[in-house]
N, C-alpha and C positions, 0 to 999 in steps of 0.2 A: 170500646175500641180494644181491641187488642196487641196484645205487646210487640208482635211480628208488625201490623198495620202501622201503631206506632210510632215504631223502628224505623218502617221503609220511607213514612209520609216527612217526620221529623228529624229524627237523627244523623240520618244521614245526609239531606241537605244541608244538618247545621256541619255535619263534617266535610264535607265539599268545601264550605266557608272557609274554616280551617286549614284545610291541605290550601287553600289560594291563597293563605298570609303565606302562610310557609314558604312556597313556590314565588312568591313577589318577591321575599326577604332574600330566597337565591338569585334570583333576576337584578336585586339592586346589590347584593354582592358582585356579583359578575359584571356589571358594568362599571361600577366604580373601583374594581382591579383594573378594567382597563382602561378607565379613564384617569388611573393614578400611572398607570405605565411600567407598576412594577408593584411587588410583594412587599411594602415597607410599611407597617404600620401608621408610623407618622403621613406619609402621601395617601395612604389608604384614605383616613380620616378627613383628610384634608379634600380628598375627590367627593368623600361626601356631604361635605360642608357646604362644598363648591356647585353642588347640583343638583338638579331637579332631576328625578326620576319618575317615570310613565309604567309600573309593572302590570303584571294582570290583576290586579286588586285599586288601580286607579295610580293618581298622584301623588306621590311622595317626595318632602324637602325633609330638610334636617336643621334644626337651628344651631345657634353659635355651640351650643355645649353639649348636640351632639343627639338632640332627644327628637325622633322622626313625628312630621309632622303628618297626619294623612286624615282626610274623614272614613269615619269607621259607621258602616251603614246600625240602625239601629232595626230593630222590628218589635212587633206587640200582637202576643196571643190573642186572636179575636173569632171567635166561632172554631176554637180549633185548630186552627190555622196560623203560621205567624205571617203575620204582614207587613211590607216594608213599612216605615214612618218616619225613616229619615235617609239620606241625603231627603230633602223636601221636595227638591225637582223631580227626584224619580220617586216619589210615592205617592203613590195612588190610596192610600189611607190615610185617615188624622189619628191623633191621639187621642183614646177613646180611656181619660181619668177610670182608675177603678173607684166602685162608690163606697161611702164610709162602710167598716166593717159592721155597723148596727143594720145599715141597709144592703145588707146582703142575705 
């Protein structure tokens, strides 16, 4: 395969992934400004303690101390290809063990 192929089949979906954390993380900024009602740190923290957030990357809380909680999709190289394997609702693959390094 080539590096251009690659590039265009892998890389860059896994960088699409990326730019979507990033873009949630401004989404759950922006709403928990307004849901604090003002620029203050202390109310800031507190709007997000206090609430569930829906970005484009899914569901996000925050626990007591501030640390977000969210399921973070998993996948596994399989014929090339990566494959979701987790959330488990949405994957349509198992978890395909790799075999010991003697049997490879």
């Amino acid at each position: 395969m080539s590096r251009k192929r690659f590039k265009a089949e892998h890389i860059i979906g896994m960088l699409r992934e990326v730019e979507k954390l990033y873009y949630a993380l401004c989404q759950i900024i922006s709403q928990a400004i307004e849901k604090a009602g003002v620029l203050d740190g202390q109310k800031f923290r507190q709007a997000l303690l206090d609430n569930k957030f829906d970005p484009v990357s899914g569901k996000v809380d925050y626990a007591e101390r501030g640390f977000a909680i969210f399921v973070q999709p998993v996948s596994q190289w399989w014929n090339r290809r990566q494959e979701l394997i987790y959330p488990f609702e949405y994957a349509k693959h198992t978890v395909k063990p790799a075999p010991p390094w003697d049997k490879r």
